[in-house]
C-alpha positions in Angstrom: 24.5 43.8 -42.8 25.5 40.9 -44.3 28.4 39.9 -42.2 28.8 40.0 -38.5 31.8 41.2 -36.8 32.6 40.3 -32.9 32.4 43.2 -30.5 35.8 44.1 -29.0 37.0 47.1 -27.0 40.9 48.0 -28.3 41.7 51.4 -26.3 39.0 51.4 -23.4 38.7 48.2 -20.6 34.7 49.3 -20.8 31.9 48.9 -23.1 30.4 52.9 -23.2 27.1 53.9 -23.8 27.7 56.2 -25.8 25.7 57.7 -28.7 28.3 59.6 -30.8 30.7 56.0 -29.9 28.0 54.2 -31.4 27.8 55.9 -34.6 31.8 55.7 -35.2 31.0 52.2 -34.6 28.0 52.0 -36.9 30.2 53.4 -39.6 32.9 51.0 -39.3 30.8 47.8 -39.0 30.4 46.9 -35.2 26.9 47.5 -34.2 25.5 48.0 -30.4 22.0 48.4 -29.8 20.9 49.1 -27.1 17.0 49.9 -27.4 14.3 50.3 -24.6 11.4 48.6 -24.3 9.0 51.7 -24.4 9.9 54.0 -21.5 11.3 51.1 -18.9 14.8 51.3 -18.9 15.1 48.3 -16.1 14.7 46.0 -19.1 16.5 47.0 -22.0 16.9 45.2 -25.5 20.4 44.7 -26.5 21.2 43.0 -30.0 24.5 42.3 -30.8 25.5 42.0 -34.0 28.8 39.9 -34.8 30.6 37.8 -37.6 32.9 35.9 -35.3 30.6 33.1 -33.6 33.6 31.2 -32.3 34.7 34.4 -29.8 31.5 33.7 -26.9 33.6 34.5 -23.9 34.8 37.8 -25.2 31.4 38.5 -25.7 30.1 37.5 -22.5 33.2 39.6 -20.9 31.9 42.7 -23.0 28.4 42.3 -21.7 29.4 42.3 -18.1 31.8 45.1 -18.7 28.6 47.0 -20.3 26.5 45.9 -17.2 29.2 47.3 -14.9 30.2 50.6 -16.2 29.0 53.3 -14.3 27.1 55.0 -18.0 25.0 52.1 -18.5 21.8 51.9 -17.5 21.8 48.8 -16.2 23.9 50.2 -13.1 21.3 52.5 -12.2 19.1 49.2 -11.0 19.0 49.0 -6.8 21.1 46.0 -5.4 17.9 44.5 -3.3 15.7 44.5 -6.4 16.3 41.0 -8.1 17.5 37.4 -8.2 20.6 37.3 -10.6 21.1 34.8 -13.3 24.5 34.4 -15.0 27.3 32.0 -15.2 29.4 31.6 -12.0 30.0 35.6 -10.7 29.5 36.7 -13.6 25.6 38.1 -13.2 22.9 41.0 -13.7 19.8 41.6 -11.3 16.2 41.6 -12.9 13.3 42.9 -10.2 10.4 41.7 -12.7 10.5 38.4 -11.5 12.6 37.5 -8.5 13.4 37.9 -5.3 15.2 40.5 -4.1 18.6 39.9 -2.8 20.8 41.2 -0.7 24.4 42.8 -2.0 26.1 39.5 -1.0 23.2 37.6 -3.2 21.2 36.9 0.3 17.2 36.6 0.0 16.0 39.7 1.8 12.3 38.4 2.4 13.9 35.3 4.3 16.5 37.6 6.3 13.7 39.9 6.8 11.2 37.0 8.4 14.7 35.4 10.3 14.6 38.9 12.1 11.2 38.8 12.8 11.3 35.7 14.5 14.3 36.7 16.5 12.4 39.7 17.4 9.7 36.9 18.7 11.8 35.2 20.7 13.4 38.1 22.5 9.5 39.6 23.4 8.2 36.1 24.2 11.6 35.6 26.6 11.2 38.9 28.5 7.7 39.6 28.1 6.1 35.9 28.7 6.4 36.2 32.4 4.6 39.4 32.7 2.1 38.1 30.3 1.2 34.5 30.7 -0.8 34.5 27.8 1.8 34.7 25.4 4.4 32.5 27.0 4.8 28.8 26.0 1.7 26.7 26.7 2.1 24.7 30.0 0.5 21.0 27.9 -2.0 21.3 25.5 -2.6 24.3 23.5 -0.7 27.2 21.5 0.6 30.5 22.4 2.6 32.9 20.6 6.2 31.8 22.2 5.2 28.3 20.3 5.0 29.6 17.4 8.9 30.3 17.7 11.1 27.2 17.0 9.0 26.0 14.3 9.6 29.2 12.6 13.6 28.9 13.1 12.8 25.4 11.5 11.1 26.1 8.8 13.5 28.8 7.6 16.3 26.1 7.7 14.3 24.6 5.2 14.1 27.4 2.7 17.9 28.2 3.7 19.3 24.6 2.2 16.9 24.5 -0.3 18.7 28.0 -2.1 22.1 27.1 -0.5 22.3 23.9 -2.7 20.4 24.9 -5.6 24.0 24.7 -7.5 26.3 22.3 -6.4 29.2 21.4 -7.7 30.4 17.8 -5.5 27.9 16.0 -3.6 30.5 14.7 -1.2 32.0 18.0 -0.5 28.6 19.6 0.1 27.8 16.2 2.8 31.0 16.7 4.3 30.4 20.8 4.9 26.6 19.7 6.0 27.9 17.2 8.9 30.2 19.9 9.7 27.8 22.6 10.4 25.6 20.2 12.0 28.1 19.2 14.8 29.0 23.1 15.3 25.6 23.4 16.4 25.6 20.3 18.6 28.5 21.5 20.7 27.5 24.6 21.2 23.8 23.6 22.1 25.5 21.2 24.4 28.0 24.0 25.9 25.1 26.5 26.4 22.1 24.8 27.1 23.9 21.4 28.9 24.3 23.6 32.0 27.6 24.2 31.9 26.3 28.1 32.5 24.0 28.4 35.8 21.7 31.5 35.0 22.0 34.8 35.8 21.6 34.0 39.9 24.8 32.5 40.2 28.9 33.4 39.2 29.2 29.8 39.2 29.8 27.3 35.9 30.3 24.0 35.3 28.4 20.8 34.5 28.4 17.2 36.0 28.5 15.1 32.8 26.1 12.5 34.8 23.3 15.1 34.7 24.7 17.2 31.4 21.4 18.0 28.9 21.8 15.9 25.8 19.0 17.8 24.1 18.3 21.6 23.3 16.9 24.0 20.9 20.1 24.1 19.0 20.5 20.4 19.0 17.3 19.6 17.5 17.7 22.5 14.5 21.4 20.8 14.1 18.8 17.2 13.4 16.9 19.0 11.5 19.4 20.6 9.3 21.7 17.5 8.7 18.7 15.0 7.5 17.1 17.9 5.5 20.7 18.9 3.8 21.4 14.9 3.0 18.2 15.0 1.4 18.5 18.0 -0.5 21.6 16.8 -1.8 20.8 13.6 -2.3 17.1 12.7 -3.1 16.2 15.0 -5.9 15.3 14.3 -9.8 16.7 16.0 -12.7 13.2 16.9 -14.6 12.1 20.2 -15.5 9.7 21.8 -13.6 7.0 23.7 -14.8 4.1 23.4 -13.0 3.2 22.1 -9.4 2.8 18.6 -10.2 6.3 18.6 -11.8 8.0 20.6 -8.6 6.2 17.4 -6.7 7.7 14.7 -9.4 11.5 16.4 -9.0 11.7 16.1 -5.3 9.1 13.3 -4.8 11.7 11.2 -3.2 11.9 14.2 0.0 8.2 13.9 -0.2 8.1 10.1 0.6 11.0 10.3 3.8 8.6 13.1 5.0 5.9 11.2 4.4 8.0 7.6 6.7 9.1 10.5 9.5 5.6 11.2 10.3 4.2 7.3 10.0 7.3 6.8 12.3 6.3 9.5 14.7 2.7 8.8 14.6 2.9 5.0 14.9 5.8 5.6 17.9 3.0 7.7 20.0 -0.1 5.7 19.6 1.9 2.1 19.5 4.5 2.0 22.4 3.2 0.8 25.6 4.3 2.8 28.4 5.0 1.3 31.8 4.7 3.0 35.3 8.0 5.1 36.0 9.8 6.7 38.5 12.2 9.1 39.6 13.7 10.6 42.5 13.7 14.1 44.1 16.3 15.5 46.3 14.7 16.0 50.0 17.2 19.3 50.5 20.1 21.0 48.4 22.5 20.2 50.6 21.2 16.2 51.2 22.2 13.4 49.4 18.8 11.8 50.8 15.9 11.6 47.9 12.5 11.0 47.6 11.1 8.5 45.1 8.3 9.0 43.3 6.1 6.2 41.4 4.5 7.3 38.6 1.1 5.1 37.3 0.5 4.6 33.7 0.2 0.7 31.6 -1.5 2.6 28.3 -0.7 3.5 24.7 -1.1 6.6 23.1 -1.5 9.0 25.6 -0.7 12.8 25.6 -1.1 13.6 28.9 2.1 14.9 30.8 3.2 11.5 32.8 2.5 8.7 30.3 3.1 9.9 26.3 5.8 8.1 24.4 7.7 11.0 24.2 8.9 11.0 27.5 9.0 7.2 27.9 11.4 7.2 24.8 14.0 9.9 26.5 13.7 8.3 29.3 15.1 5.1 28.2 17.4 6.3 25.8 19.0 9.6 27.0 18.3 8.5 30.7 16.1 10.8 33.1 19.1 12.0 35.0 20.2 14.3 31.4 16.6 15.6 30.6 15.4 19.3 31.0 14.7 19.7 35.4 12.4 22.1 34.6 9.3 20.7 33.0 6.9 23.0 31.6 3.7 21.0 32.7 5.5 22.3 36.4 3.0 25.8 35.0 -0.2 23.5 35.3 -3.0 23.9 37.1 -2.5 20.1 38.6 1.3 21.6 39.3 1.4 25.3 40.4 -0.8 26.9 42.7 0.2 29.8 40.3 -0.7 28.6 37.2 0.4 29.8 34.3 2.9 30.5 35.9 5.4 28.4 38.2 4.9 27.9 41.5 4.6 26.1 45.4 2.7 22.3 44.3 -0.8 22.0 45.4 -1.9 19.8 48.1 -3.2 17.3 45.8 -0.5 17.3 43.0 -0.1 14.4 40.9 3.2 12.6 41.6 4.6 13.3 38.0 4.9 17.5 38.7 8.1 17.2 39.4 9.1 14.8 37.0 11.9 16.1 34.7 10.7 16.2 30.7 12.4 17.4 28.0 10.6 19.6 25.6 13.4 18.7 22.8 13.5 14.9 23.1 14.2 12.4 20.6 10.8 11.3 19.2 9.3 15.0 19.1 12.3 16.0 16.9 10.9 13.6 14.3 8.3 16.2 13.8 10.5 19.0 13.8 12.5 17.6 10.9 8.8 17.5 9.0 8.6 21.2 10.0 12.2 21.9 7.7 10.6 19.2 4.7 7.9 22.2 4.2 10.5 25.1 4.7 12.2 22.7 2.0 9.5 22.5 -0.5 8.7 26.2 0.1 12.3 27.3 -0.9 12.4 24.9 -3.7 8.8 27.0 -5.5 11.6 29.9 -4.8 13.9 28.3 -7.1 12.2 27.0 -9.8 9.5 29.7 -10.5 10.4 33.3 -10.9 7.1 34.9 -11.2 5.8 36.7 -7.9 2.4 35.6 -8.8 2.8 32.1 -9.4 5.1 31.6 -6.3 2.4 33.4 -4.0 0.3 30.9 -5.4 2.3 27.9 -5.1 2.6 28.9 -1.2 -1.0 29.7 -0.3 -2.4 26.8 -1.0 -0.2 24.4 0.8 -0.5 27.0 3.9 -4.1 26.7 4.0 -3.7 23.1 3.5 -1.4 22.8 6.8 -3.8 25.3 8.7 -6.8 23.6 8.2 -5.8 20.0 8.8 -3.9 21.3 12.0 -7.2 22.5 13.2 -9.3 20.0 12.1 -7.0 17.0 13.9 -7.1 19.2 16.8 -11.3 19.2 16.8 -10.7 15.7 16.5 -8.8 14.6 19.9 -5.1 15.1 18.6 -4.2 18.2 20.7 -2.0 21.2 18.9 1.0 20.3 22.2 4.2 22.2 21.3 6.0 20.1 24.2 5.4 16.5 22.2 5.6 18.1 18.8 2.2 17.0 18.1 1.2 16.5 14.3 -1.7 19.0 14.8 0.9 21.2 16.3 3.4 20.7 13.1 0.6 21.7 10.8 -0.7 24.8 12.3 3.0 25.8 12.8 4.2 25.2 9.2 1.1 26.8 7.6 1.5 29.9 10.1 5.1 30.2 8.8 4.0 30.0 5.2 1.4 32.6 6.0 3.5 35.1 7.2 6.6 34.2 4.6 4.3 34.7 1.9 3.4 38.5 3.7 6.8 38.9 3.7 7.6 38.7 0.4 4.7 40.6 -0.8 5.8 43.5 0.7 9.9 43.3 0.4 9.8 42.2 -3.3 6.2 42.4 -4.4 5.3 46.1 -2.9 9.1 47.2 -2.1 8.1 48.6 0.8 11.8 48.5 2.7 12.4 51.2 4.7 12.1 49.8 7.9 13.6 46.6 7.7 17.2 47.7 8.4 17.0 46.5 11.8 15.6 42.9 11.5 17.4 42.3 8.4 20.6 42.7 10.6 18.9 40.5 13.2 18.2 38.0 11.0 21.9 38.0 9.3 22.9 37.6 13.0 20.3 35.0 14.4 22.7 33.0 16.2 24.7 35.7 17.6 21.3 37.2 19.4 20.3 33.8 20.1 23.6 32.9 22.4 23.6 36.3 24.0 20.4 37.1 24.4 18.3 33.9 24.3 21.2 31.8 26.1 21.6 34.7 28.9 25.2 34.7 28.0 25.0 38.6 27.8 23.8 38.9 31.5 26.1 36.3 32.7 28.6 38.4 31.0 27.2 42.1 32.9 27.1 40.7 36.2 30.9 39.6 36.3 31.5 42.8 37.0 30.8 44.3 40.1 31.6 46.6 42.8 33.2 45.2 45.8 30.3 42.2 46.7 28.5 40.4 43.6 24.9 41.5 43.8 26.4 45.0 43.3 26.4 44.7 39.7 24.7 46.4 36.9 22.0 43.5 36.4 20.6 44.8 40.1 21.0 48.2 39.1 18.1 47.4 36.7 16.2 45.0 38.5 17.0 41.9 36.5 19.8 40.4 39.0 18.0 39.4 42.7 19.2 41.5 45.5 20.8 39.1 48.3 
């Protein structure tokens, strides 16, 4: 034709796909078509032929009503099968090249592997004390419970780094970030500061002398609040087309990665640390204790009594407010049980029953590494849309992590999930690549999901699981109730609750 003429519906609020409507309009001068490519219907070709180039939006809004009526073939495509592109809600899902997403526009590969380390930490928590071997390492070492919280972190970093992909106000998206981050600070406080006191006791309530400063949820809430301030923040405006452009856009998250772990590292191996010592109570019910002198006067040690880490909490959180139950206590040096807890041995070092947190201060540095890589992961997520190249882009790095995790580890510094070793970050990160990458392949790459109802609802509900399961908030819960006198409850029914 030699004119154009803009596409508008007069009688009908939809855009139909229909033949014999197509020829009425063919006849009268607008033109639809809407051809196939071959015999693939996922990815039609629609040309639209117009005169009136100043009309864009009522084109736009005639596209989306053709995407949404219920006789285009467009709404035959699955609501899992593709990242959407568009302007604001306005969108359509394409599965050549994306991931697939979730109705509410979720990533289901990430909920997917969120569920499957949920799924690890509920196994490792019941399971690890019927199988030592899979519990967390008592020092030195990795189990499969140690892969767990470096999974959790390295999610958060994929999370922010599709969360603010689009972002309309810096300062808005800082001041939600600081939000979230102090939601999960009180409530790591309020369930792991032991204000709850297990499933052995009706009792609750903390002394804020001795209340735990640091936790699990803690250290994800420092995590998530340096990562987000980054990813909001530090980033270029190039385009990225290649690997060595994704590093040039976010080069300046590269470098504070890069200053955490010289911080970390030169922290361990620089600080003197000093002999210590702590106190034990003789009795519960005395007010008598006995002090104990622990020996050290070196630098960079990573044995239990005398690394950084512990010298660092001590001085600035105060021993009285770290974790009372150390994991070293499962040592051979500590428990005649070993690897599990138990009585001391007759020549046990005087630091077994020192207390130690395993989420201090300087070990967090590491674990805010651990989200950098979840960051740069979910950033190859958002700039390249071909499976192919984004299986690529997050091989090699994994291998990378793997092998210098193992190789620093042949070398003297020790994979140690308890001081957040750099070994230990490595191995960790690249393991979480690894199986993110498996993930994907066979969500979006294979679409094989039929059986990931379940842990995508566990991973949409990570924290949830976390608090009651995790936390032991559910069986506190259970064993209020009971029949007459408190060990009658349904916990003893089932053999979790002791008898008295």
């Amino acid at each position: 034709m030699g004119s154009y003429q803009l596409i508008r519906e007069k009688n009908d609020a939809r855009l139909r796909w229909d033949p014999q409507q197509q020829q009425q309009q063919q006849q009268q001068g607008d033109v639809v078509q809407v051809q196939p490519e071959g015999k693939n219907l996922l990815y039609p070709r629609i040309e639209v032929i117009t005169s009136d180039v100043t009309k864009d939006n009522d084109l736009e809004l005639s596209f989306q009503k053709f995407v949404s009526s219920p006789k285009s073939p467009l709404s035959t495509l699955p609501k899992s099968s593709a990242d959407h592109i568009g302007n604001g809600g306005q969108h359509f899902r394409r599965s050549k090249s994306g991931g697939s997403t979730a109705g509410d526009g979720r990533l289901l590969s990430l909920d997917i592997f969120r569920g499957i380390t949920v799924a690890l930490m509920i196994f490792v928590e019941y399971a690890g004390g019927i199988y030592p071997a899979i519990n967390h390492s008592p020092w030195d070492g990795i189990t499969l419970a140690d892969f767990v919280m470096p999974f959790f972190l390295f999610i958060v970093g994929v999370s922010l780094a599709l969360a603010y992909k689009n972002m309309s106000c810096r300062v808005s998206a800082t001041g939600k970030a600081v939000h979230r981050a102090l939601k999960l600070l009180i409530l790591g406080l309020f369930l792991q500061g032991g204000y709850f006191h297990g499933i052995k006791n009706l009792t609750y309530g903390v002394d804020i002398e001795r209340i735990r400063w640091m936790g699990i949820l803690q250290r994800i809430a420092i995590a998530f609040l340096l990562a987000a301030m980054c990813e909001i923040w530090l980033k270029g405006d190039n385009k990225v087309n290649s690997g060595q452009s994704l590093l040039k856009r976010y080069h300046q998250q590269w470098a504070m990665a890069i200053m955490v772990t010289a911080l970390y590292l030169s922290l361990f191996y620089g600080l003197y640390v000093p002999d210590w010592e702590y106190q034990v109570p003789m009795d519960a019910s005395s007010s008598e204790a006995k002090i104990f002198t622990v020996k050290c006067g070196v630098r960079g040690d990573s044995g239990p009594a005398c690394n950084a880490v512990g010298m660092i909490d001590r001085k600035i959180l105060g021993i009285q407010h770290l974790y009372t139950r150390a994991i070293y206590g499962r040592s051979k040096e500590c428990s005649v049980n070993s690897p599990n807890y138990g009585p001391l041995p007759l020549d046990a070092p005087s630091w077994c029953q020192a207390p130690f947190d395993p989420e201090g201060l300087l070990s967090s540095l590491m674990a805010i590494v651990t989200c950098f890589i979840g960051l740069h992961y979910g950033h190859i997520i958002v700039h390249f849309k071909d499976h192919k190249i984004r299986i690529q882009q997050w091989l090699v790095p994994s291998s990378c992590l793997v092998l210098l995790g193992v190789t620093c580890d042949y070398f003297g510094m020790h994979l140690n999930k308890v001081l957040y070793s750099f070994s230990y970050m490595c191995v960790t990160a690249g393991a979480a690549g690894f199986l993110f990458t498996a993930v994907y392949m066979m969500v979006d790459v294979w679409g094989y999901r039929h059986w990931t109802t379940v842990l995508k609802w566990m991973g949409t509900n990570a924290l949830l699981i976390y608090v009651l399961v995790s936390c032991n908030i559910l069986p506190v819960i259970l064993q209020g109730f009971y029949w007459r006198r408190p060990e009658n409850n349904i916990l003893t029914m089932i053999g979790v609750g002791p008898k008295k």
